[in-house]
PLY file of the C-alpha trace (Angstrom):
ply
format ascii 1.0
element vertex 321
property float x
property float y
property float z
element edge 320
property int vertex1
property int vertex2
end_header
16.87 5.80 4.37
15.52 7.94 6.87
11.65 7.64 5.93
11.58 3.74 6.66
12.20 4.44 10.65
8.61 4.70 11.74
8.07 1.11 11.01
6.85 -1.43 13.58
9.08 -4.18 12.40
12.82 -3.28 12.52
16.11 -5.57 12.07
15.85 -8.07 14.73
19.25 -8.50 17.36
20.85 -10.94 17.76
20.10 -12.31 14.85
21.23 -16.09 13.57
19.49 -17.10 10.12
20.77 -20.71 10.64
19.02 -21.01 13.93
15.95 -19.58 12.60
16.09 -21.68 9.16
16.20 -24.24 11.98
13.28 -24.12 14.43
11.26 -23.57 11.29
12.07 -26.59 9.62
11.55 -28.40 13.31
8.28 -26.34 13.33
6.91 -28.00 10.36
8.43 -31.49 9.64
6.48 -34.48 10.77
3.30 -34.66 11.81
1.20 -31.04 12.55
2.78 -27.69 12.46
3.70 -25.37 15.08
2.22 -22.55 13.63
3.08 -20.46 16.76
6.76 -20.69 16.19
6.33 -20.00 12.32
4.37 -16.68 13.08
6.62 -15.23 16.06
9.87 -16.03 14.35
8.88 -14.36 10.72
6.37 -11.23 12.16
9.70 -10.01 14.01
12.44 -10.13 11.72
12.86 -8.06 9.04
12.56 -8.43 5.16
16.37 -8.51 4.59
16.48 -10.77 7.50
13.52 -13.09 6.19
15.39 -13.71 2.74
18.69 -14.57 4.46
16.90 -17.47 6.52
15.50 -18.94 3.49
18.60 -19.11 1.91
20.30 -20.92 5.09
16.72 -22.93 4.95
17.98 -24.19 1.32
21.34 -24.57 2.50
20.80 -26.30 5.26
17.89 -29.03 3.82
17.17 -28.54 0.36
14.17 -27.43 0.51
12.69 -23.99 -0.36
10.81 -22.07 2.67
7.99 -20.62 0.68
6.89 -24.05 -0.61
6.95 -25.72 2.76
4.89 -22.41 3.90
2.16 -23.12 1.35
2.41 -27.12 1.92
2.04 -26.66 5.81
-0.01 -23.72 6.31
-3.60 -22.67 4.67
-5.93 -20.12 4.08
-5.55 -16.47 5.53
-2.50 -17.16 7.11
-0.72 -18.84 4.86
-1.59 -15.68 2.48
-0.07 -13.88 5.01
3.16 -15.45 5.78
3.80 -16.14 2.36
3.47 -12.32 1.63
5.79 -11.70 4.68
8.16 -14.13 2.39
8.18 -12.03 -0.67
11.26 -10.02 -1.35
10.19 -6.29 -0.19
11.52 -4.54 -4.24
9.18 -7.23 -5.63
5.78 -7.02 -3.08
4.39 -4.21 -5.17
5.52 -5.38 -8.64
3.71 -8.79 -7.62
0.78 -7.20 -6.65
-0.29 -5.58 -9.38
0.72 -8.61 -11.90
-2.26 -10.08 -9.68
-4.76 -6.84 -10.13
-4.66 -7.32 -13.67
-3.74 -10.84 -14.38
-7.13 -13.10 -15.80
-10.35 -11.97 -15.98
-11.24 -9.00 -14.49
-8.86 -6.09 -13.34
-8.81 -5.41 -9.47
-8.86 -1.42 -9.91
-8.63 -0.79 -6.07
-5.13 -2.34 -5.82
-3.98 -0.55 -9.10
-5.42 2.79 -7.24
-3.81 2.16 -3.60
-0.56 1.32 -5.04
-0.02 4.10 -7.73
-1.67 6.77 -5.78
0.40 6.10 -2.70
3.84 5.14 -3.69
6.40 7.77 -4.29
7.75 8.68 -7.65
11.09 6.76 -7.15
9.12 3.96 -5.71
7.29 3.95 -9.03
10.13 3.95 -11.38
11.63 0.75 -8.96
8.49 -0.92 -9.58
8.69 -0.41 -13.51
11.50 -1.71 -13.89
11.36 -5.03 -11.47
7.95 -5.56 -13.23
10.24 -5.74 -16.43
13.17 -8.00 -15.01
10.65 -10.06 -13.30
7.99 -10.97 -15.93
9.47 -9.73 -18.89
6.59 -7.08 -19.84
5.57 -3.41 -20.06
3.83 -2.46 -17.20
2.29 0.44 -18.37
1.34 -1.79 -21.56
-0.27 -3.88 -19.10
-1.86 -1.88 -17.62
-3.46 0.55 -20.62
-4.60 -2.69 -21.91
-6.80 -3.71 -18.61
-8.21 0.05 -18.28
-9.93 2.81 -20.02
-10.97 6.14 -20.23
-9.66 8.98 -17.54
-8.99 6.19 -15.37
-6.46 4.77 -17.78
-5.12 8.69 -18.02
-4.10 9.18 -14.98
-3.01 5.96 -14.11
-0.11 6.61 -17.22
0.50 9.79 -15.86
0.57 8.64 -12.43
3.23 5.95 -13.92
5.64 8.45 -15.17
6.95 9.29 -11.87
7.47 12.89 -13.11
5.61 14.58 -10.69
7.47 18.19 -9.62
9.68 18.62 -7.23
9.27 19.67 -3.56
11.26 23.30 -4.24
9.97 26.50 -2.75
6.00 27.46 -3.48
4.95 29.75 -6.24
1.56 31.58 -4.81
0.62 32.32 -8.18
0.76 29.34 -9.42
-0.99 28.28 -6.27
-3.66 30.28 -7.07
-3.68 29.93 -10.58
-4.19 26.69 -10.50
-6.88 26.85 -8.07
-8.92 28.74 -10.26
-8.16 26.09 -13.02
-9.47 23.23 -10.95
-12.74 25.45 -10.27
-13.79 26.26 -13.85
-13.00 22.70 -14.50
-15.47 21.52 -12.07
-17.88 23.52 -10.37
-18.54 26.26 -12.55
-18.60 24.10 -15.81
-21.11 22.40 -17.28
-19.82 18.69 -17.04
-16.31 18.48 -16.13
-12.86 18.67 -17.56
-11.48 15.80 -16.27
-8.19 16.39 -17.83
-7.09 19.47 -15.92
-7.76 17.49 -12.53
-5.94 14.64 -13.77
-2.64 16.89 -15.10
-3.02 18.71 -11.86
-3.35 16.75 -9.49
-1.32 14.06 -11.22
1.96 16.22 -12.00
2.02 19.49 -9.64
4.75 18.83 -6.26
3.19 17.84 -2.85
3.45 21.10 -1.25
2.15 23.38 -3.85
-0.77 20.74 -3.97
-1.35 21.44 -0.15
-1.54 25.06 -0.98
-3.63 24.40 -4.15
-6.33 22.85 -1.73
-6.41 25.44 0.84
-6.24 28.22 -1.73
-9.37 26.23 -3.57
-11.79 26.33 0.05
-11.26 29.55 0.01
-11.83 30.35 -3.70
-14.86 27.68 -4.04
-15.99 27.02 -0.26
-15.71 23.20 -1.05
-13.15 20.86 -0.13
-11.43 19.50 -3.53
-12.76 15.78 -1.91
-15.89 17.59 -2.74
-15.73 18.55 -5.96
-14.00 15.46 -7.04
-16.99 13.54 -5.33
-19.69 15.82 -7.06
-17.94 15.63 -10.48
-16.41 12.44 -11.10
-17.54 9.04 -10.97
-16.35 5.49 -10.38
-13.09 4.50 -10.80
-11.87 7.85 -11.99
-13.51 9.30 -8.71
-11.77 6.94 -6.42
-8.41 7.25 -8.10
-8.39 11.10 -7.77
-9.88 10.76 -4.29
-6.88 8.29 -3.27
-4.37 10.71 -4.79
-5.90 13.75 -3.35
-5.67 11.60 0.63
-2.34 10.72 0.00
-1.23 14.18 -1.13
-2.35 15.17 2.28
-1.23 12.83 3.97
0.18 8.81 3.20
-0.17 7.61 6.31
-4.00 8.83 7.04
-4.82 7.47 3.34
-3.63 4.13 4.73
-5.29 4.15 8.29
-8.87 4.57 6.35
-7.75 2.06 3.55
-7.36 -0.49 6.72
-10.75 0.98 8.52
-12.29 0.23 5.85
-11.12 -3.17 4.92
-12.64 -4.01 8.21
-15.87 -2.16 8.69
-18.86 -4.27 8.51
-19.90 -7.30 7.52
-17.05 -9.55 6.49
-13.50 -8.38 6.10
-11.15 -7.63 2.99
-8.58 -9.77 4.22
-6.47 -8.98 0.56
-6.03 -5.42 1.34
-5.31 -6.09 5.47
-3.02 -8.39 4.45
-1.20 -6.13 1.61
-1.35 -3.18 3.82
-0.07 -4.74 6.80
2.64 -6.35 4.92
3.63 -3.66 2.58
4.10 -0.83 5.61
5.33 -2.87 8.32
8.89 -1.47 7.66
7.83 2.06 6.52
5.13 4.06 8.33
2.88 1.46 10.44
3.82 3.30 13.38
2.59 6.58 12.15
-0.77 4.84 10.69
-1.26 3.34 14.11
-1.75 6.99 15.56
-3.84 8.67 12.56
-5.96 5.74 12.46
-6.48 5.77 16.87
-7.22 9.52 16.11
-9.68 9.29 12.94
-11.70 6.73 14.15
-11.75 6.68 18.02
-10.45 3.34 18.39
-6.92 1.59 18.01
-5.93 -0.08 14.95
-4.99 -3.18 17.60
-8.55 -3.32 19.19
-9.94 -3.34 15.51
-7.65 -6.34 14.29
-8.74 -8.26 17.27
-12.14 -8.07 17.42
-12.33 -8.36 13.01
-9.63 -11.61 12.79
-9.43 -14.77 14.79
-6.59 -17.54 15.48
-3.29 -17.79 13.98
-3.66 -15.17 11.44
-4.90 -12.79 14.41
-1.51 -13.35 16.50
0.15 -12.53 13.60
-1.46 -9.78 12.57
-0.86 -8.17 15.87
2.32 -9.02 16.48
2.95 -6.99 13.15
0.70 -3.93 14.21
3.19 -4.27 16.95
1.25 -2.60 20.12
-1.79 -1.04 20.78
-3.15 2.62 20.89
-5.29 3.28 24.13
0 1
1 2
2 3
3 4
4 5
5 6
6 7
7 8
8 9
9 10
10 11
11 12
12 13
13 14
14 15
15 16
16 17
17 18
18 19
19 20
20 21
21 22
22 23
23 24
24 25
25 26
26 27
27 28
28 29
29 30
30 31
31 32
32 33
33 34
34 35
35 36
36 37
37 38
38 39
39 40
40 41
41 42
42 43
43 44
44 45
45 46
46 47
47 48
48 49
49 50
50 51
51 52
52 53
53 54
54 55
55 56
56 57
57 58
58 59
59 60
60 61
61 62
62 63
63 64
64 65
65 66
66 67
67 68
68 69
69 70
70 71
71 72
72 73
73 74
74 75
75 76
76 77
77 78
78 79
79 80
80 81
81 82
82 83
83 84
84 85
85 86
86 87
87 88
88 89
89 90
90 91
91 92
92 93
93 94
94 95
95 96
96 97
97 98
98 99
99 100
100 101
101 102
102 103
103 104
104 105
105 106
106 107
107 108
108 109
109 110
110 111
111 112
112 113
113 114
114 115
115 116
116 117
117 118
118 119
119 120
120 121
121 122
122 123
123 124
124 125
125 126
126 127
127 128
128 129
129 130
130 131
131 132
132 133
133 134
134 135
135 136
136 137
137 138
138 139
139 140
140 141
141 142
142 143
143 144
144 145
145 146
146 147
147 148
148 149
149 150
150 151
151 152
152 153
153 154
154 155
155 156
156 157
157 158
158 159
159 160
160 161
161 162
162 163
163 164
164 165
165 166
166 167
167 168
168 169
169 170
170 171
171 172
172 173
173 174
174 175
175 176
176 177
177 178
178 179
179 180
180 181
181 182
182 183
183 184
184 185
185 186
186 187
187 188
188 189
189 190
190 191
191 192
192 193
193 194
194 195
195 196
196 197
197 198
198 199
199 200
200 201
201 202
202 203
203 204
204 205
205 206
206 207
207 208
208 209
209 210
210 211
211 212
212 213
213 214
214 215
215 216
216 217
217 218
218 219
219 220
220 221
221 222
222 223
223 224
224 225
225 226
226 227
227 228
228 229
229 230
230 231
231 232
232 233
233 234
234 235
235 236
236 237
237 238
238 239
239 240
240 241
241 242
242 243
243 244
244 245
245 246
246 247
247 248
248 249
249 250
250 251
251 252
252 253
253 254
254 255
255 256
256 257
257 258
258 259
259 260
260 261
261 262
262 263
263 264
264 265
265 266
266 267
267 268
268 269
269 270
270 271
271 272
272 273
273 274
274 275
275 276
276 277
277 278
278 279
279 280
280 281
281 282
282 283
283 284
284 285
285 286
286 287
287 288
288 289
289 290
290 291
291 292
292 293
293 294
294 295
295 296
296 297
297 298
298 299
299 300
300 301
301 302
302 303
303 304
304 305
305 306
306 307
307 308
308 309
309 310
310 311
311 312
312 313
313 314
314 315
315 316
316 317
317 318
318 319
319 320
């Protein structure tokens, strides 16, 4: 799989699970932890890598890694070395059992995941959701939403978007035009041609649709969708549109942003670190040093502290002068 090469963590040589499953149980048996060992031995393996030492961890004591993670470690850092833990075909399924588990529905992880992922991503993730926990996730889901919102999140969960074959300029423009009666030159908006739009046309012919639309309306589509749309429809569309134009930039703001500030969103850090470290990290390292004229690295270090810091860093992997 060719796209997962601009990762920062990669398949660690030589690797020996049973000497790993080792210094981990030495790290945390007795009195104290050595948290330092935990951290440097799981930030640079890999996922496949991490699930074969907990199996020798079982072999070798009886004992299940992930429990003596939570027992030993706490707070942030356990969070994230736990989520390090989590087989990679289940992080995302997991994730949004969480955004819509209890009271309350966390929209912005339903959002970042379904806007971002790709349409063969999405079909994995519907049907570990179902193996897993034994449900519907789109059931789940329409039954925590509503409204447009709800719409495109279904549509987005079909996974039927077109195609990347060849560019019809008619259509281009054509739809172009569609998008601008919808929204700026209506009274109110049809949110239902953005949504089928933006939620089913192929990436490139989207590209084209939002250069063909600054030239037909003299607004960016972010615009429009900003002008015409509201709450968590708005942000939805807004996450779709960034991710059309490019994944990697969507995710360098997503992590600006859970920094920015006062106080930090250490969930989404933690999910976004996690979740790319074997996909594009590298590639959101350099859109994020170029968007906002300072290193993803510098920002960890001055927004984190201690353990969860180190390994935080060690998983951003190097910094971007």
């Amino acid at each position: 799989m060719a796209k997962n090469t601009r990762g920062t963590v990669t398949a660690f040589s030589p690797f020996d699970a049973r000497a790993d499953a080792e210094a981990l149980r030495k790290a945390m048996k007795g009195m104290g932890t050595d948290e330092e060992t935990v951290l440097k031995i799981l930030t640079s393996r890999n996922n496949a890598q991490r699930q074969e030492i907990a199996s020798a961890f079982k072999t070798l004591f009886g004992r299940d890694l992930v429990d003596d993670l939570k027992k030993e470690l706490t707070g942030k850092f356990e969070t994230l070395m736990v989520s390090l833990m989590r087989p990679a075909y289940i992080f995302d399924a997991h994730a949004l059992k969480h955004a819509i588990k209890g009271a309350g529905t966390n929209e912005k992880v339903l959002t970042e995941i379904l806007a971002s992922r790709t349409p063969a991503e999405v079909q994995q993730i519907k049907q570990v959701y179902l193996q897993e926990y034994e449900a519907n996730l789109e059931d789940k889901i329409t039954g925590e939403t509503s409204g447009h919102f709800q719409r495109m999140l279904v549509v987005l969960l079909q996974a039927n978007r077109d195609p990347d074959v060849g560019v019809d300029e008619s259509l281009v423009e054509q739809d172009a035009q569609v998008l601008f009666r919808a929204g700026e030159l209506k009274w109110g908006t049809d949110e239902e041609k953005f949504i089928t739009i933006l939620g089913t046309r192929s990436i490139s012919h989207l590209r084209r649709v939002f250069d063909k639309y600054m030239t037909i309306s003299g607004f960016q589509i972010e615009e429009t969708i900003d002008r015409e749309t509201s709450g968590d429809l708005e942000k939805l569309l807004l996450a779709v549109v960034k991710c059309i134009r490019s994944v990697p930039a969507y995710f360098a703001e997503t992590l600006y942003y859970s920094m920015k500030g006062a106080g930090t969103d250490d969930d989404t850090l933690i999910r976004v670190m996690v979740s790319r470290s074997e996909i594009d990290l590298l590639d959101i390292r350099r859109e994020f040093r170029k968007n906002f004229a300072k290193s993803l690295y510098q920002m960890i270090q001055k927004d984190t502290s201690g353990d969860y810091r180190k390994a935080l860093l060690l998983l951003c992997g190097g910094d971007d002068e």
